[in-house]
Structures are given as C-alpha cells and as structure tokens.
Steps between C-alpha positions, in 0.01 A plus 500: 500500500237679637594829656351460832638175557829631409755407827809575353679633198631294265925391578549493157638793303326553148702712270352463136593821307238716261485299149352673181262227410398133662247205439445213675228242439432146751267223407675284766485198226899461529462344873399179647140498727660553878773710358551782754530839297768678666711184527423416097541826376764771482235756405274470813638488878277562819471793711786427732681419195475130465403391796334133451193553691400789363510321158186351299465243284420399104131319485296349244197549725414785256656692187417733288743379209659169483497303799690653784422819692625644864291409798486749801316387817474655841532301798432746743220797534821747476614321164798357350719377564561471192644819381634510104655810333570556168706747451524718142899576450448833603377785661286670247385902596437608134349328166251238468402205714300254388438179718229221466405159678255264473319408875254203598391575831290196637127556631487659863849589478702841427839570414788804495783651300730801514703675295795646695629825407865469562736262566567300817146398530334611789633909439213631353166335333409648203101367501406184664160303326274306726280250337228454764300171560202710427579543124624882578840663398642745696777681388698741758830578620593716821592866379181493275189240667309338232563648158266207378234212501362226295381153487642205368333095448640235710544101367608656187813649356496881438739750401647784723724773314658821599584711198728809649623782360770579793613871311138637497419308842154309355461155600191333350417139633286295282286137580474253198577852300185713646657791669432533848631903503851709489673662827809687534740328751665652770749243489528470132798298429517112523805245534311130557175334559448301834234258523341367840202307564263697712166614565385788751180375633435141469886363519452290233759507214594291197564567188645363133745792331574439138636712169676755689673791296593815487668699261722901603574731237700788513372903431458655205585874558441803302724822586236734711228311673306554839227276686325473763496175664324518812236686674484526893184565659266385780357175505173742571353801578238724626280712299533845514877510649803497280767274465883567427588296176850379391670301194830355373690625233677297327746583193441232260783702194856549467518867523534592887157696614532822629141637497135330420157686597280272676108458562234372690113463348195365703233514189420861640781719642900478295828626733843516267844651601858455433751322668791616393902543624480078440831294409312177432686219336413224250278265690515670835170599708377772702244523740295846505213670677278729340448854707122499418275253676189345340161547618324191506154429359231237643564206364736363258796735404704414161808643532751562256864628518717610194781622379641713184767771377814253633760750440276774336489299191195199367507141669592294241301171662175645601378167604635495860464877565157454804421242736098457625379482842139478707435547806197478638343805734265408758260711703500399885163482694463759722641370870620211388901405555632181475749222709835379398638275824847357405690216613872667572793370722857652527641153458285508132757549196273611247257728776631787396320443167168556741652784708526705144180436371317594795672763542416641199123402489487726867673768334351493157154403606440629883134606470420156404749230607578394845853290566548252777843298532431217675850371652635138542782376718655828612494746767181649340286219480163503621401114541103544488543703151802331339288166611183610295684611236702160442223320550308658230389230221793356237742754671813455312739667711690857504448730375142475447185779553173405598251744335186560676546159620348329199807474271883440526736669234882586493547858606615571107095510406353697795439820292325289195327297799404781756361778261202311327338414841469858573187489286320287673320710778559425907242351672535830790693762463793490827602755734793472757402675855772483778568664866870479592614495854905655525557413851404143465523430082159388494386526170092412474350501125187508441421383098145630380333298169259666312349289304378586091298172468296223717728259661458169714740230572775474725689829433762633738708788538847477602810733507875490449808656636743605266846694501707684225879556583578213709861461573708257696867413596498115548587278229135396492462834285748393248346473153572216277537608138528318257521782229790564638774606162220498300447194329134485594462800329388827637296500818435872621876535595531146702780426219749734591465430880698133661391198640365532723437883551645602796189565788729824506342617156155332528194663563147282506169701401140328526605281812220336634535563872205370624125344412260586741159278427762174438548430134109431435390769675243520830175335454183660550711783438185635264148419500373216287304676273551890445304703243626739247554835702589398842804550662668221693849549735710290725747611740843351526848582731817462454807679709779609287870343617731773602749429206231554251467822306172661581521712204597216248191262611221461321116376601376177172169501611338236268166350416502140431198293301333182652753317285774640694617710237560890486205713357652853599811663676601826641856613612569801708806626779371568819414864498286438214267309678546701773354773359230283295329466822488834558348565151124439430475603150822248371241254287442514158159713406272350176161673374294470215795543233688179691718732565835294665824671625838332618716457690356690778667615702735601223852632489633591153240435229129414543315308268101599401283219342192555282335277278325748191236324287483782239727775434483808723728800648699442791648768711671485885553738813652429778455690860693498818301437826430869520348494182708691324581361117855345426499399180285423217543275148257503220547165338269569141250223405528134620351214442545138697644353774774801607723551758635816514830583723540816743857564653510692792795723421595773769162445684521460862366154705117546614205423379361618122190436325459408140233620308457347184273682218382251208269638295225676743562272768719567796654235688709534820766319738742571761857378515795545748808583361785355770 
C-alpha cells in the first residue's frame, strides 16, 4: 500500500520470528489465468491480510518466463485497490538481503512497490520505489527523502534488485544489473514486499510482475569488529558556515565494544577522538555526535566518517570501518531569501511532519528562509490564503509546501529544495518599513524594492501577516498525530506525544494571520517597467487583533514575478521595520570590486561577497559610527568567487562600516548590526 493512502492499520497480527537463512522464488506458472494470488497461494496475502479486493490476479497478458505473470492495475488516480504483500518469514535486522523481480510496465503508465520494514504492514516502510510514467525511478522513504534515481524502459520486461547488506547498513539497487548507487537506510531492516499499482502524476498504473525472489542469509561475525553505518548530515549547506556532523556505530563482532576512536575527513581538514566508557553489544547500534563541526566549502563536500582501535586493539574486518557522504555548499546571492508557504491543519495526521521541518529550516537557515503555515479547517484559518494555497496546480493535499510558488514538495525536501535557489540573484533587493499606532493597533508597512536589473511586466508587491507562538484552548487546536507510539518513525518528538496532542501542550509557529494584497497581490502595485537602480514601494495596513502577540508577529513582505510566482522575500518583527524606516544607510553598498554584503541589517554573522579574478591580499577593518576601529581580519591571498564571514561578537547594535583592502584597492560599505 502506499503510505499516504494508508487509512488504517492492518487487523491482522503478523508474528514471523528471526530465521537464519530463507529463499523464496515465484514464476506464478503453478496457477490458472484469473487465479487471485492471495486466495491461490499460502505464500502471498494482501495488505489487510487477505482481504479479496485487495487481491490481483495471474495473466498471460505478459511474462517474462513461461506463460503466466501477475497483473496490477489501478482503477483510481489514488491506486489500488489492489494491494498484494509478500511477506519474507521474518523480520530480518542483520545479514544479507537479496531480492529481485522482473516488471513490464505498459507505455504511459507507472507503477509502485515497498518493502516494509517490520511486521504488521503499515508500521514502518523501509524504502518505497516509484516507477514514474515518465521513465524515472525515484527511490525515497520518509526518515531519509530520496536516497536514489534512475530510469527504467516501459513495454518491456526489466529487472529490479536490491542487494542488502543489513549488518553494515548498504543497500545497493540495481536495473537489468547496472547499478543505480548504494545508501545507508535509516530504516534498515525488512520483513515483506507490498506491491500496489500507482503512479504520482498521471494516475495511470498497470503493470505485469514476474520471477520474484529473494534470498536472507545470516552474519558471519569475527570476535572484535566496529562500523560505521550511517552518516547524518544536512540535505545542504551554505558556504562558509559549518555544519554539526553525526554517524552510527554499529558493532558488527562478538566481543562487546567498549572504546573505538572515530573521524571525520572533508578532502582538506581530519577531526578524530575517542568515544570511550561504551558497553556495546553484538549487533547493537549507537547514534553519536561529533564535538567538532565542519566548515563547509563551495560546492560539493565528500565527506567521510570512520572508525578504528575497537577496544584498543586492530579491526579485524576493515571493510565496513567508514561510510561516505556529500553535501553540497552553496553560496546565497546577496539579499536574496526565499518562500516556503505550507498547507497545515490541526485536523492533519501526518502535519506535524511539516511543523518539524519548518521549524528547523527557520532555525537552521533564518538569514535566508522565510516560513508561512498556511492553516485549513481550524480556528486559525485564513480563507483567502489557505484558498490560494489549495488551489495551487496538482495540489495533492496535506501536508504540502509551495516554494516560491512555482513548485510543490513534501516538507521532508525543503532544505535540498530551498538552498540551491539562493543562487539565483533577486530581481530587487526588499526592505520592510512600518509605523505602529498603540492606542489604535494600526500597523501601516510600507515595503521598498530596489531593483538590481530592468524589469517590466505585471509585477506586484504584496505582504503577509505571520505569528510564532500561537496557542489556543478549543478543541480546534488539538493536533492529530499520527506518529503517535512511533511507528511512523521519528518525527522531531511528535512520536512520544498522543493522539491527538492535547491544545494544552500545542504551540503553532509560522501562522499565517493575515494577507494583505489578497493572495495575488494588488495590481498596479509597481510600475510596468522599472530600470535597474530604482526604488519602487507600496504601502499596506493592517490592525493587529488584541489576542495577537505583538512581539511574536512578523512582516513577509514579498515580491512576486508576472507569472505569479515569488522572485524575493524578506521577514522581519515589527520593531525591525520600525526602526528600518528610521535608518537611511540599511541598503547594501557595491563599487568597483562588486563588492556585496548580507544580510543587512544583520544580527549575528554578516556575510561579505567578492568575486577575485587573480590572486591578491585581502585584509578587513571594521569602525563604529564614531569612527573608531573594532576589529580587523587579514584573510592572506584569495582568489575567486569568496565570501568571507564576520561575527559580531560583543559589539554593540549601530551602525559600522566595512572597509575591505584587496590588493591596493579599498572598497567600503555600511551595515547595521540589530
């Protein structure tokens, strides 16, 4: 079944027990065309556990061998219904997995199948393979996104195999034996394959499954042996900051661990210590951080993580000691910050999924990523935005985020989504003004565009209302949950809370609490054609409610494109753009160097931009508005496109300018620090 289609759990209890070895092998030649699998056959049933119309049937349409093969077709857009499991006489955490099938998926149609990790099905999905009807695979499952993707030929038979080592934690999968890559698995253990016709864009499903195997066998363990199976890191980053890094240890011997030293190595900088105190087990797994982050480079980091000295003494399998991962750094244009709008409701199950991951793309990422949660069908709904926002093309339902309004993902891939559109530059740069009345809560915002290039077209500017810490006490606030227990899997702490979550022990962040220019924005809200330099502003009101938090709201001001889509954002609380409209000097300076510097104004770090065509000395000051000099760095010889990082430790909020010296030319601009 596929998982977000999945109503209910299963009423069926499953209770295979660990085996030491298995093999199974179905060519479907012993039935009859018409038989129905799960009626024919003790070794398949259906995802309710037998239910007849979740069953499929034996065909001659097509086959890869003999004459017979098993023909899934969807009748619906949503798939199914039929819905056939095979399950693999056990739960299997440690050895090898091997499993293979042979697929005809007919022209202009896609297909699906899953491999659950533990038994009922429906618990927990260990990776879930979507055939599309464009020829693509995609390969994903919820802890981890898309680990990988491939093609595959349709009105032909081809073989799909997943050869898994489940001790180490590397899962290879393979098309007509080409490799299509290797991923560790956060869910790495696997009890029975579920297949389900289904397609995720066009609806259209059917498919012919023939020469299905798989074969389990057991581990082969020497006495002292440490791995590492996993590496946790960003989806993405941004050059020049540094990023916390993490692993799994896994003891793969007999011999209990009790110490290993462990390392990180990025192709130019290499951390090691020791964890040690440890009482790790045969076969058992622990998570660890390491104390020292990694600085991240432009571009593609390859990252590997190792391990050695289990006990004090030599590995004696050195073949699983380090896992590799990359990550790729990117360095934002100066201004530019992007839109995440997401499609949320208390009554939603798996919303909390979005509530993390925003979350922690506005805590991770708050220079360059502004959140909106755009509510449905409870107390916090604003019709005009939860209308746009559902009405947005192929919207599949909740939870969904609409970035920059020209794409719809799952909130899982916002940070591998977001971060590479900070390198495309903003059409102005965007600046949030505002006057607030207290006796009367009028709140009147004023958002200035500068813009960087020559526009015309039908842009507009429009803003958005947002609030952070939104409580409630009706039931309306209740969250659903449906990683309640844990089942689902982790989700930011949503698994050890009920269902629903009390509105006792709910707090909402990114509410959208009002949008003041409608969803499209105002027209004629900017001139139809603007040239590069000019500065453009529309003024918009709003009067905050008296249960709203003046200190928790935040002014979206946001530019959108002729197309209707985003091209640039800014976020900032009141007081912010209070005082930005009592500030004349808040805009980024350039001069002949293209000298760029972000954001501005800035609060903990800023960010200086230069682009170098030949190698030259680069040195910094900085001085306070009285001229008096703060700081200084001298940064050697550079050469490129750079972007060097300045953190305003233990300075005081005002106004500082930045004079940069690169070879013998001196560039300057001014910054507030807030």
């Amino acid at each position: 079944m596929k998982r977000h289609v999945l109503l209910a759990l299963s009423l069926v209890i499953w209770s295979f027990s660990q085996t030491t070895a298995q093999s199974f092998f179905e060519d479907f030649e012993s039935y009859s065309p018409g038989d129905m699998i799960a009626a024919s056959s003790p070794d398949w049933t259906t995802w309710s556990g037998g239910v007849p119309g979740e069953d499929a049937p034996v065909s001659t349409d097509q086959a890869y061998s003999g004459s017979n093969s098993l023909k899934l077709q969807a009748s619906s857009s949503t798939g199914g219904p039929a819905d056939v499991v095979l399950p693999f006489g056990g739960t299997y955490y440690n050895g090898t997995f091997a499993f293979s099938a042979h697929f005809y998926i007919v022209n202009n149609n896609g297909g699906y199948f899953n491999l659950q990790a533990v038994n009922p099905p429906g618990t927990t999905w260990a990776i879930e393979v979507y055939f599309n009807a464009d020829g693509s695979i995609s390969m994903s499952n919820v802890q981890d996104g898309v680990v990988l993707t491939g093609e595959y030929p349709h009105d032909t038979w081809f073989q799909f195999e997943l050869s898994i080592d489940l001790t180490a934690n590397q899962w290879e999968a393979l098309v007509d034996g080409v490799s299509l890559g290797t991923f560790s698995n956060s869910n790495n253990s696997v009890a029975s394959a579920d297949f389900y016709p289904y397609e995720t864009n066009t609806g259209n499903a059917l498919y012919y499954l023939d020469d299905v195997s798989y074969e389990y066998q057991q581990p082969n363990l020497v006495a002292l042996d440490a791995a590492i199976t996993s590496i946790d890191l960003p989806a993405a980053g941004i050059a020049g900051e540094s990023v916390a890094i993490g692993a799994t240890l896994k003891n793969t011997g007999i011999n209990t661990l009790t110490s290993v030293d462990v390392s990180w190595y990025n192709g130019v900088d290499q951390y090691t210590e020791t964890l040690s105190g440890l009482s790790l087990p045969s076969l058992e797994s622990m998570d660890f951080s390491f104390s020292t982050s990694i600085p991240l480079l432009d571009g593609a980091n390859n990252i590997t993580v190792s391990v050695s000295n289990p006990n004090g003494s030599d590995d004696m399998n050195p073949d699983n000691d380090q896992a590799t991962a990359s990550l790729y750094a990117y360095v934002p244009a100066p201004g530019k910050m992007i839109l995440a709008e997401e499609a949320t409701g208390t009554w939603c199950g798996w919303c909390p999924r979005g509530a993390v991951f925003m979350d922690y793309m506005a805590e991770t990422y708050p220079n360059h990523f502004v959140g909106v949660a755009v509510h449905n069908g409870d107390p916090m709904t604003v019709p005009d935005y939860d209308s746009g926002i559902t009405s947005f093309p192929n919207f599949p339902g909740f939870p969904s985020v609409v970035v920059e309004r020209d794409q719809l993902i799952d909130p899982a891939e916002l940070e591998s989504v977001v971060l590479p559109r900070l390198e495309t530059p903003p059409a102005a740069l965007l600046i949030n003004k505002a006057q607030y009345d207290e006796a009367t809560g009028l709140l009147t915002i004023e958002l200035e565009a500068t813009f960087q290039e020559n526009v015309s077209g039908d842009y507009r500017l429009n803003v958005a209302i947002v609030e952070d810490g939104v409580t409630g006490t009706s039931a309306g606030y209740n969250q659903t949950n449906y990683y309640a227990g844990g089942g689902a899997g982790p989700m930011g702490g949503y698994e050890n809370l009920p269902n629903p979550v009390p509105a006792s022990q709910m707090v909402y962040d990114h509410v959208a609490r009002a949008i003041l220019g409608g969803f499209d924005g105002p027209a004629n809200s900017l001139p139809a054609s603007i040239s590069n330099g000019e500065t453009h502003s529309y003024t918009f009101s709003y009067t905050l409610l008296p249960n709203y938090d003046y200190d928790q709201i935040k002014i979206v001001g946001m530019l959108l494109n002729p197309d209707g889509s985003v091209n640039n954002v800014t976020e900032t609380t009141i007081d912010e753009a209070i005082a930005n409209a009592s500030v004349n000097t808040i805009q980024v300076q350039a001069d002949a160097l293209q000298l760029q510097v972000w954001p501005n104004p800035f609060s903990e770090q800023l960010n200086i931009r230069l682009a170098l065509t030949e190698s030259e000395e680069v040195s910094l000051e900085v001085f306070d508005a009285y001229g008096r000099r703060v700081a200084n760095r001298n940064y050697g010889l550079l050469q490129g496109n750079v972007v060097l990082p300045f953190r305003a430790e233990n300075l005081p909020k005002g106004l500082y300018s930045f004079k940069l010296r690169v070879g013998n030319k001196l560039s300057t601009a001014k910054a507030v620090l807030e």
